[in-house]
N, C-alpha and C positions, 0 to 999 in steps of 0.2 A: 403453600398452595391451598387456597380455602376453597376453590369453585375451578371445573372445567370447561372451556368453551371449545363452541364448536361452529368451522365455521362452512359457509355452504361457498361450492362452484357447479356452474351449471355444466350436467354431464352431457348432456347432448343438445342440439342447435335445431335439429329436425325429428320433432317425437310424433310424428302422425303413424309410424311404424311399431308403436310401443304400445302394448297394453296391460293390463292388470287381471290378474285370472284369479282363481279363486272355484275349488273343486263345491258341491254342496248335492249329496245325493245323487252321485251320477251325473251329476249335471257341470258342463266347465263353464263359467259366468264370467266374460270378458269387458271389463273395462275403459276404454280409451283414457291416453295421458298424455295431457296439455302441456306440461313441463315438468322436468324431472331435476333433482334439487341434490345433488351428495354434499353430505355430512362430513367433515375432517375435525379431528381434534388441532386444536389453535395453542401453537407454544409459545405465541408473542411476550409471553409473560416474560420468558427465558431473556430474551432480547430486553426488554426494562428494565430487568436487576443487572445484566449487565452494563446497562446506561447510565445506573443509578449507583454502581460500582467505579465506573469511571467519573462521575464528579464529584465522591466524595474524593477518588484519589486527587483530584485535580483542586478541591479545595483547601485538601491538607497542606499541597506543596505551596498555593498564594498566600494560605498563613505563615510557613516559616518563610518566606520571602519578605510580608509584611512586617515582620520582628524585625528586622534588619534594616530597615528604611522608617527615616521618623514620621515621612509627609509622601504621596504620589505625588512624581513627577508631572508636571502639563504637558504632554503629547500631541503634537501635531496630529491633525485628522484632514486625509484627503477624499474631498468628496466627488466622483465619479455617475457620470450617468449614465445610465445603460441605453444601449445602442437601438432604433429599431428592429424590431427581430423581422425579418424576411419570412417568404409565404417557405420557400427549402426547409429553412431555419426551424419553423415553425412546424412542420410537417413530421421532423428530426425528432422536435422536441415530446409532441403527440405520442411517435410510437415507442419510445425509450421505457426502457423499464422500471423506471425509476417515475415518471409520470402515471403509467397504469396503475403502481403500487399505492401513489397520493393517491388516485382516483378511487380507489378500492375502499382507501380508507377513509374517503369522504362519506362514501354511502351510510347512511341512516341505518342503527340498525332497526331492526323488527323483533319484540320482544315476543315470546311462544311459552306455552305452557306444555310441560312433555308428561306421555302417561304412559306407562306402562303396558304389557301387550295384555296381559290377564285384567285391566281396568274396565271398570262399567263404560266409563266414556269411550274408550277402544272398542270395545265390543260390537256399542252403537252404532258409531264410526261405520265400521266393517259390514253393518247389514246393507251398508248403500251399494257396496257394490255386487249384491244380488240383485238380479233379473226380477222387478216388481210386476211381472205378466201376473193375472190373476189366473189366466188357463193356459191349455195349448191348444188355442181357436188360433192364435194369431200367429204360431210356430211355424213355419216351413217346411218341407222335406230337405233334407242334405242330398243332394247329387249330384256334386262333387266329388273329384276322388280326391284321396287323401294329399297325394301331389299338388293337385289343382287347389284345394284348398289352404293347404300352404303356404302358398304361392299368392294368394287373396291377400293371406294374415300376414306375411311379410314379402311384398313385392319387393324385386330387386331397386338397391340404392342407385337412382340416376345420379345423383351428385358423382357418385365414385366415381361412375363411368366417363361423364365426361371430363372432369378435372385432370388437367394432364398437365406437367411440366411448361410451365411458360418460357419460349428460349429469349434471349432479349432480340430487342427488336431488330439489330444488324445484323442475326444469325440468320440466313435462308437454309432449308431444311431442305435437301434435296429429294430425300423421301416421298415429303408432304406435297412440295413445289407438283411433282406428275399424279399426284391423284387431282389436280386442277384441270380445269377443261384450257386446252393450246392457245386461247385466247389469255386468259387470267395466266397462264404460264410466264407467256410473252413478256405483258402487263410487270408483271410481279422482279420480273429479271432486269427489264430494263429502268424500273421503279429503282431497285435498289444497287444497278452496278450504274447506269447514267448512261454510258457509253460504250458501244460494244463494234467489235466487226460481225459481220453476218458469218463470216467462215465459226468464229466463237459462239456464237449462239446456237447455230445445227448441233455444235457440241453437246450445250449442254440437254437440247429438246430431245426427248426419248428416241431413240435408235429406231429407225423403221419410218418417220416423220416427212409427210412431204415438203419437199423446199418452199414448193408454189403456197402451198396453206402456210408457211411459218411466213414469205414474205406477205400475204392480203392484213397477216395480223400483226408483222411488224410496221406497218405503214400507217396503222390505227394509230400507236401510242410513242412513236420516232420519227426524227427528218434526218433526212441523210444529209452530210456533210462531210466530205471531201470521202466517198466512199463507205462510208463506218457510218452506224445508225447513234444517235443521240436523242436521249426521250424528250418529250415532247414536253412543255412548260406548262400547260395546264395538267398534266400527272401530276409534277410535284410539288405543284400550285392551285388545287382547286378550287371552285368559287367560292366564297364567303371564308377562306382564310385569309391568313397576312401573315406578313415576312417575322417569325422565330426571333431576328437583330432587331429588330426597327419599327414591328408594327404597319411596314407599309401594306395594300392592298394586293389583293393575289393579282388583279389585273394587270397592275402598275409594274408587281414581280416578271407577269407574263410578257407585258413589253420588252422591260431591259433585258431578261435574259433571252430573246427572240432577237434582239438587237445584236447580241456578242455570236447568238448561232449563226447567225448571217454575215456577219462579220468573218468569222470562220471558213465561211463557203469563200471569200474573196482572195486570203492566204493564209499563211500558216502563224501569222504574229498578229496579238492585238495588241494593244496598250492601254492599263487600266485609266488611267489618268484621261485621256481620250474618251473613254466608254462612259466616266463616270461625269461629264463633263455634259455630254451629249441626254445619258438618261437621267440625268438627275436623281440617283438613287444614293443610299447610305455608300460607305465603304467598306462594310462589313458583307453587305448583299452584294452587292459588285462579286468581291473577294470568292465571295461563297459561289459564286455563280460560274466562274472561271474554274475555281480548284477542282469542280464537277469535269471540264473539259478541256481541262489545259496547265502546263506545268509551268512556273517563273526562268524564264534566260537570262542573262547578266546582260545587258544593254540592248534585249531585243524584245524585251515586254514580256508576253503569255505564250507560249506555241502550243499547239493544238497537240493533244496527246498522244493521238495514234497517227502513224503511216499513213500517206495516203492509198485508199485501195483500189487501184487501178484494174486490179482482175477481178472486183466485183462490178466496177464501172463496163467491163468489155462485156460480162456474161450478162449482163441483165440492163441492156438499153432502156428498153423501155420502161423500167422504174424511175431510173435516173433521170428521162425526160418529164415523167411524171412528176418527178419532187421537182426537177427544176422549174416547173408552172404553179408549183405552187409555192417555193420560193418567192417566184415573181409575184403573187399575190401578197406575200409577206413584207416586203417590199415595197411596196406601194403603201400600204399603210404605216410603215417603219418612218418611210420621206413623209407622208404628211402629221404623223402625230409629233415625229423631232423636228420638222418643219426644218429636212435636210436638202442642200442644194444638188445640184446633177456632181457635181465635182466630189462633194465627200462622199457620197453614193456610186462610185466609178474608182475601182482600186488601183494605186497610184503607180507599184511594180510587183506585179502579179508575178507571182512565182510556178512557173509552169511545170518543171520538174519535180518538187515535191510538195508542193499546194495543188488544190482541186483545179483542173486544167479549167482556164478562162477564156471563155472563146472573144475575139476580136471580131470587132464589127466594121462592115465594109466603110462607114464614117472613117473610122479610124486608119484605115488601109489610104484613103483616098487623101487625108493629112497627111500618113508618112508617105506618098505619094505625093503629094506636093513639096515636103520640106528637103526631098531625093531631087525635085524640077530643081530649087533654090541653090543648091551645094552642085549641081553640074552646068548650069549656067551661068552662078555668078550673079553679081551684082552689075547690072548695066547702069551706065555714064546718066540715061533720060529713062524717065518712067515708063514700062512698057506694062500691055495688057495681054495677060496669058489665059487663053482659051481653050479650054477641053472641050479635043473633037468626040462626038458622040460614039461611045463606042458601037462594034457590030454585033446584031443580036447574037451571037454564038460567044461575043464578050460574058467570061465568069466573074465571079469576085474576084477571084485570087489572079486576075489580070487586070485590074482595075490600076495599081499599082503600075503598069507597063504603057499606061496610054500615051500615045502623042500629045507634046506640046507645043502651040504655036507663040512665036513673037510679033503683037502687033503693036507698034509705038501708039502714041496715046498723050494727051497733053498734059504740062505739066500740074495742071489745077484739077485733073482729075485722077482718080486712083479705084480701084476695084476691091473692096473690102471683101477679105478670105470668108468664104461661109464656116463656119466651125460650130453652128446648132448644133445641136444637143437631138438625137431620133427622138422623136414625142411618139411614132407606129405601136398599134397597140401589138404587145409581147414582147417590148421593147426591141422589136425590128426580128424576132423570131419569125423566120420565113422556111415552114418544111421543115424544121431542126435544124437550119442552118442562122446567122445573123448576119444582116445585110444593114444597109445606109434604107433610106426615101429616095436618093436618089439610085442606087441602082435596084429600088425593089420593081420600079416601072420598067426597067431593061433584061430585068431577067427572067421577070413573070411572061413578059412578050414574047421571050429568045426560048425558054419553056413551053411557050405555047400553052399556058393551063389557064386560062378565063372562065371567070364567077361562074359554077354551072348552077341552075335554076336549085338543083337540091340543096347546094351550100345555102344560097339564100331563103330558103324556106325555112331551112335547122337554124340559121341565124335569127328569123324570122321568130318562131320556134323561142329561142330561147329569151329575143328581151321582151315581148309577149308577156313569157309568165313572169318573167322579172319586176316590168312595170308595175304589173297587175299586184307584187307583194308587196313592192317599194311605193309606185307611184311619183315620186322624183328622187332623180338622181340628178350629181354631178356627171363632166364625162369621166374623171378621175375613177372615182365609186364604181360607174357600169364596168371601166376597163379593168379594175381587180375584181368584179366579179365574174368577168369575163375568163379573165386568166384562173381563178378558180374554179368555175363550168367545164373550164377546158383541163385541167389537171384531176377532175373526175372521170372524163371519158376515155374510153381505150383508146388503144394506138392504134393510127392509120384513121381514123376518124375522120369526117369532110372535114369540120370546120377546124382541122390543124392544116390546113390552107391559109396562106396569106391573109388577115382581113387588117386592113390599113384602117386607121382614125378616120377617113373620109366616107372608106365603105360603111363603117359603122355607124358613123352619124346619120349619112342617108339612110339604111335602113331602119335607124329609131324614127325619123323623120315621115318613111311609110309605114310604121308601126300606129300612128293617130297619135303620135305626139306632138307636143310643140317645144319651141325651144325659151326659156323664159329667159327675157335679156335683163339681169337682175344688177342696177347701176350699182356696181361696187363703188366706193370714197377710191380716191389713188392712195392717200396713207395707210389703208387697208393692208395693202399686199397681196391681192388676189393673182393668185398664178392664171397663165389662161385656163387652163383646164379646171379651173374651180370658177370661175368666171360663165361654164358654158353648162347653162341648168337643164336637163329636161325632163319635164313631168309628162304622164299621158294624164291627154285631153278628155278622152269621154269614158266611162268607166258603164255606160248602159244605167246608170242610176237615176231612182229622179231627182236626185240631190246634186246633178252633174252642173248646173247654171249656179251652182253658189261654188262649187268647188273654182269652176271658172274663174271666177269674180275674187276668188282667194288667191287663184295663181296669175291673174293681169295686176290684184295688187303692187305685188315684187317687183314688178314689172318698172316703177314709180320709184322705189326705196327697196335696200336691200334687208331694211329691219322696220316691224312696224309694230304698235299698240294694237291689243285686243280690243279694246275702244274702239279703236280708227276702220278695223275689219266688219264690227259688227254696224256701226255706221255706215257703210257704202251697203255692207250687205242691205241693211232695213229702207236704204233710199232707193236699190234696184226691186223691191219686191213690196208689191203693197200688203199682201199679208207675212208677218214679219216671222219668220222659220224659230223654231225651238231652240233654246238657247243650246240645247240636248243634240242637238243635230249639226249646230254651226261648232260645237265642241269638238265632236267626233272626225267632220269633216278635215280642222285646225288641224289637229294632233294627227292626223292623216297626211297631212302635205309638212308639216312646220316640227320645230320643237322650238323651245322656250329657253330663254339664258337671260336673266339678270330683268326680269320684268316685259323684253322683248321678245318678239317670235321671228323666227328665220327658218327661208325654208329649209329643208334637211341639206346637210351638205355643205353649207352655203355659212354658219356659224362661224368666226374665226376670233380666238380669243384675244 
């Protein structure tokens, strides 16, 4: 051992609390320090002669091995390539000990010359960290006290205080969970269990908690299905992520698993294969989607993981009616973005005792009503025409099923095709909380005696008013989920949770100054009617209102047109020709854009 080294680690990470003193006539002279450096003695040397002690042992024994062989044998050599190493992989490799230690010994050193404490150049050194005041003009008073200036020189460590124990991320801290305000509680529980009953949750909310406040904030971030709250898909899908599996978008995420909750609401079984068929997602997100609300059966798909809760269903009506309009708004979007027909959206054997009870619509009552006429009369010899006498207005639904039927012969080339439509009424035939047909909503609103009062139609009035005003065109589809969503905003008992049929409703956008744009859809198209039937408001009070026109009698011609072809009729109706700034604004106001064309809002169909 001819020379000792030494090697440095840095002692601290946060030195603005450090300094250097230095007593000189009474006087204490404080220095600040930028980085603090400790010195250790370096035994690596120990480590090399033991290195250096294993290959001399290791070359003595391939000597006497080599005496004993006249020639080296040729040995097969397998050449292998290393794998690409993963972002984990790589992350592993970073923090290994055995990395920091290469890394350590990469560093460069820095050569120092050392001097002694008694040395002229120490001495030097040491005068810097005297205070070069030439007086005490520039001195201060101290008044401070001796605490308080302590307290200057060494403030307390905030790192310390707030670095606390990181629990991993599945761990909820129930602690921590009630020092949260009852909103972020809520939030936070049904974030991380998915699915709960309301009796389970008052559990775990602080003791003393009103129910009423726990439900206004479980309705923020859950939808009820079949009694029991499940969070809500943009919680655990927020915007501008994507799916963990697959990369898909959170939107897309937000669909399909809105898709399977709704499905849930209809009975107690889905089936993946079905779901994954219809949203067109991975199998992995599917999968994921489900395990959050539902367990695997052996020949009966997914069931829904909790009981249905029927004694939260009795206590709290009016939530339940509430989610179910907004259900229905869910719904309507669900049928047009999977471009679902009435049939796969109408469940097939509803399960009433342990699924979310399904209410039966008077349609429905008035088919097994007829197929009850069919099986007690038999099949007759010649065609006969059977005629439902009108019932009397004190006729209910649940006697619609009892009406009389008549036999009237009828020739043989003519025949009477059963009605079996599908209710198009907007809330899909929700009449008062109850579901009714078209055809008995006009006998029992009569038999009821409740006719339009002037207030409904003002608040109806009222609401597609500001509607137009934000939208400007809708389909009727469009206005009628945002209808049903309007309506699953407002309390219970409310006017317009009165009847409003698709007829009432048109007429009143009709005296709202709108008009109805007859936009010729292609027949290969596919346009359902209710996308077929556009209406924008007509006058907006602007002066830009006669070009806006002139954009909405376009469509009127073609359901898809060229920017070209718009700003043409525009410059032929107006001799001084409007800003191109203006006819832009106006565009993107009534239209949107797909594939080089413009279509009005609504009205797109891919």
């Amino acid at each position: 051992m001819d020379k000792q080294t030494f090697c440095s680690t840095q002692a601290a990470t946060n030195t603005s609390r450090y300094a250097a003193a230095i007593f000189k006539k009474g006087e204490l002279h404080l220095t600040p320090l930028h980085g603090i450096l400790q010195l250790r003695p370096s035994f690596s040397y120990l480590d090399k002669a033991d290195a250096k002690h294993k290959e001399r042992e290791a070359a003595l024994e391939a000597d006497d091995s080599s005496q004993d062989e006249a020639e080296e044998d040729v040995k097969q050599v397998t050449v292998r390539f290393a794998r690409p190493e993963t972002e984990q992989a790589r992350q592993r490799r970073v923090q290994s000990y055995e990395f920091l230690q290469k890394k350590q010994a990469e560093e460069p050193w820095t050569h120092l010359h050392y001097y002694g404490i008694k040395d002229s150049r120490s001495e030097h050194e040491r005068q810097y960290l005297f205070c070069q005041a030439s007086g005490m003009a520039e001195m201060t008073e101290l008044i401070k006290s001796p605490s308080e200036y302590l307290a200057m020189l060494m403030p307390p460590p905030e790192e310390e205080e707030i670095a606390k124990p990181v629990a991993p991320s599945s761990v909820l801290s129930m602690a921590q969970l009630r020092t949260l305000p009852l909103g972020d509680q809520v939030k936070t529980l049904m974030k991380n269990v998915k699915i709960m009953p309301f009796a389970n949750l008052m559990g775990l909310i602080a003791s003393g908690t009103d129910s009423t406040t726990v439900l206004r904030c479980i309705q923020q971030v859950a939808m009820l299905v079949q009694g029991n709250w499940v969070v809500k898909s943009d919680i655990l899908y927020p915007k501008d992520t994507c799916s963990p599996h697959s990369g898909v978008p959170a939107d897309v995420l937000c669909r399909g698993r809105d898709f399977i909750m709704w499905k849930f609401t209809q009975g107690r079984h889905v089936v993946r294969k079905e779901v994954a068929s219809i949203t067109k997602l991975p199998p992995e997100d599917v999968k994921d989607f489900l395990e959050q609300m539902a367990m695997p059966q052996v020949n009966k798909g997914w069931e829904f993981l909790l009981p249905y809760d029927g004694e939260f269903v009795k206590k709290h009506p009016d939530v339940v009616q509430r989610q179910h309009m907004l259900w229905l708004g869910i719904q309507a979007k669900l049928e047009k973005v999977y471009n679902l027909s009435k049939e796969e959206m109408t469940p097939k054997k509803p399960d009433l005792q342990s699924a979310t009870p399904v209410i039966i619509s008077g349609e429905q009552r008035v088919q097994v009503a007829k197929e009850k006429a069919k099986e007690k009369f038999g099949v007759l010899d010649k065609p006969s025409q059977r005629t439902v006498e009108k019932p009397n207005p004190s006729t209910t639904t649940m006697d619609i099923a009892n009406v009389r039927i008549k036999e009237e012969p009828i020739s043989d080339d003519e025949t009477e095709p059963m009605d079996v439509s599908q209710c198009d009424s907007i809330n899909n035939g929700l009449f008062n909380g109850m579901h009714v047909d078209e055809n008995s909503t006009d006998s029992l609103s009569s038999s009821l005696n409740r006719p339009k009062t002037d207030a409904v139609a003002q608040e109806l009035k009222g609401f597609l008013n500001t509607t137009f005003k934000k939208h400007g065109v809708l389909t009727l589809s469009e206005l009628k989920r945002l209808f049903n969503l309007h309506l699953a905003s407002l309390p219970p008992g409310h006017l317009l949770f009165s009847d409003v049929s698709d007829k009432v409703l048109q007429e009143t956008v009709l005296d709202c100054g709108c008009k109805q744009i007859l936009v010729p859809f292609p027949p290969q198209i596919g346009a359902t009617p209710e996308e077929q039937k556009v209406f924008a408001l007509w006058e907006l009070g602007s002066p830009y209102d006669p070009i806006r026109q002139i954009v909405l009698e376009i469509f009127s011609k073609n359901y898809r047109v060229r920017r070209a072809a718009i700003q043409s009729r525009i410059n032929e109706e107006f001799s001084e020709e409007p800003s191109k700034q203006e006819v832009d604004k106006i565009i993107k106001d009534c239209c949107v854009t797909y594939g080089g064309m413009w279509y009005l809002k609504g009205t797109m169909r891919s």
